[in-house]
C-alpha positions in Angstrom: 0.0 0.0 0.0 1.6 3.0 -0.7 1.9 6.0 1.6 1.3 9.1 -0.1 -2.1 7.1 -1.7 -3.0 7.9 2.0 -2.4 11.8 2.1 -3.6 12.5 -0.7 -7.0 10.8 -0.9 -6.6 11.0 2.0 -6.1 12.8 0.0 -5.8 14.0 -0.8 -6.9 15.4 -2.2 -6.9 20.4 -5.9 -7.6 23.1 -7.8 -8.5 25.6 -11.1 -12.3 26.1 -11.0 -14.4 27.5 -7.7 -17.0 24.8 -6.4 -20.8 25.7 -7.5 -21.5 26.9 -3.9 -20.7 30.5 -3.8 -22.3 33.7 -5.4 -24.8 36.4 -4.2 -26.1 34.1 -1.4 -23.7 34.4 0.8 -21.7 31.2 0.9 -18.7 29.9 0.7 -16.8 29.5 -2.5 -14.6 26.6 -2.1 -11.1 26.0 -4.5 -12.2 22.9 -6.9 -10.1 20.1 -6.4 -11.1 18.5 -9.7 -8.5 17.6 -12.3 -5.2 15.7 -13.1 -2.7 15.8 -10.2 0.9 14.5 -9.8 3.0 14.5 -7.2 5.9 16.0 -7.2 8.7 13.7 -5.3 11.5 16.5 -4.8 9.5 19.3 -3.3 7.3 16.3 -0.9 8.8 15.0 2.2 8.3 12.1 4.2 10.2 9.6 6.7 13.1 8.1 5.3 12.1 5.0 6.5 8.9 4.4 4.4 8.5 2.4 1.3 10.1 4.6 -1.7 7.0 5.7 -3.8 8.6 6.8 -7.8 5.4 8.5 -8.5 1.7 9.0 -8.1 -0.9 10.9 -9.7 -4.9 11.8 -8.6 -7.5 12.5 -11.2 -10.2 14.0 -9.6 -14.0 15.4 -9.8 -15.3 17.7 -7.4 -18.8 19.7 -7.6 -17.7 21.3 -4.2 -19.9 18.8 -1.6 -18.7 15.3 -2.9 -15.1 14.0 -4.2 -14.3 10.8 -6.5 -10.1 10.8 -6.3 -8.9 7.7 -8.5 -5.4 7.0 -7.2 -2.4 5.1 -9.3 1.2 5.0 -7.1 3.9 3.4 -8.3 6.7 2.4 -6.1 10.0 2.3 -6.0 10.0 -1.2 -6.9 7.8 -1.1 -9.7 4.8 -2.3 -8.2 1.6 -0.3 -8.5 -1.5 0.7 -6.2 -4.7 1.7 -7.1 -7.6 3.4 -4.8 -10.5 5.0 -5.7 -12.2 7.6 -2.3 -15.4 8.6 -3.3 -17.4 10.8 -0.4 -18.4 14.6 0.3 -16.8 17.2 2.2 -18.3 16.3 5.6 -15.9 15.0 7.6 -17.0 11.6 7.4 -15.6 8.5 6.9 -15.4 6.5 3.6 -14.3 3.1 2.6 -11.8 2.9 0.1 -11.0 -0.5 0.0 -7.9 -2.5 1.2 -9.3 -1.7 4.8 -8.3 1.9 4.2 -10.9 5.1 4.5 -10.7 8.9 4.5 -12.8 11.8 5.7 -12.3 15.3 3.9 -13.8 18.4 5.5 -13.2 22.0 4.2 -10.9 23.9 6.6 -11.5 27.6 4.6 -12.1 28.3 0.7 -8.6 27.6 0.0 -8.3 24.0 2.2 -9.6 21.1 2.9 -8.4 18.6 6.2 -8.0 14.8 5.4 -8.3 12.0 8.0 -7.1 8.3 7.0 -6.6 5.2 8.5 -4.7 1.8 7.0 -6.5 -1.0 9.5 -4.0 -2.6 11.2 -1.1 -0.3 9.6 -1.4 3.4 10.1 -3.3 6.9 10.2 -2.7 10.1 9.3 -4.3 13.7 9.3 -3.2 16.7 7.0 -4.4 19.6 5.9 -4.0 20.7 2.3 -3.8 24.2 0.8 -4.0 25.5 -2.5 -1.4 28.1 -3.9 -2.6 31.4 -5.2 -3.1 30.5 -8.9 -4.7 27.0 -7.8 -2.2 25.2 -9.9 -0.4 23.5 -6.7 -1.5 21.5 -3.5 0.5 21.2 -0.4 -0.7 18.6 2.3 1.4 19.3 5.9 0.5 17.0 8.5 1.7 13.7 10.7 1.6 10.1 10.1 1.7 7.3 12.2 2.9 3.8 11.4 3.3 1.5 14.1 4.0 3.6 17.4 6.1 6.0 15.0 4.5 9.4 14.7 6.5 11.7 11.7 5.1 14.7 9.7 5.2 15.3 6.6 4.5 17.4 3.5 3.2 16.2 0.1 3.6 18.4 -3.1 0.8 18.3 -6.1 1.1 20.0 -9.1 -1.6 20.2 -11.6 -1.2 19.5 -15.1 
């Protein structure tokens, strides 16, 4: 299972359109996280002593309550993992398969706040915040794996 599949569906997971809930009524116009994501391995940081991830990408739709994030990683080693989180913004938690599940909530406009737990192998909590021009995500939060509690920072860039 690969680690980053966690933050980011967890996470994780970005951004170019508003969501369809703002305007003249007085709500909340939330960054759209909706599109193709990868993440980007020099700028992300992790504990050394995780399994190597080579890469990973999200694509993503968002109508600004609900999120579908299909996720492919590809370690190190070649081998690949796939999970799909489909759920809404409510803090909630989903099943993802592979005993793994996420809750997203939005923290502000520009953020959202991901909860996942690996049964039996880890959990984590981050949250995520979109640059200025919406074209990059950074995740900052902890994970823990076995009685090992690190933080971290995953990178997203949208292309």
């Amino acid at each position: 299972m690969a680690r980053v599949t966690l933050t980011a569906i967890a996470a994780g997971i970005l951004a170019v359109s508003f969501g369809t809930t703002g305007g003249a009524e007085g709500k909340t116009e939330y960054v759209s996280y909706a599109g193709h994501w990868v993440w980007n391995a020099k700028e992300s940081h992790h504990d050394a002593a995780l399994p190597a991830q080579a890469q990973e990408t999200l694509d993503v739709t968002d109508d600004g309550k609900t999120v579908t994030i299909h996720d492919v990683a590809t370690m190190a080693d070649g081998k690949t993992a796939t999970h799909e989180f489909k759920g809404a913004y409510d803090g909630k938690p989903a099943e993802m398969g592979d005993g793994m599940s996420n809750a997203m909530k939005h923290v502000s406009a520009n953020s959202f706040s991901n909860r996942w737990t690996m049964k039996g192998v880890g959990h984590g909590h981050d949250v995520c915040t979109y640059s200025d021009d919406h074209s990059t995500l950074t995740c900052k939060g902890t994970e823990t794996f076995g009685k090992k509690t690190t933080p971290y920072i995953d990178v997203w860039n949208k292309s």
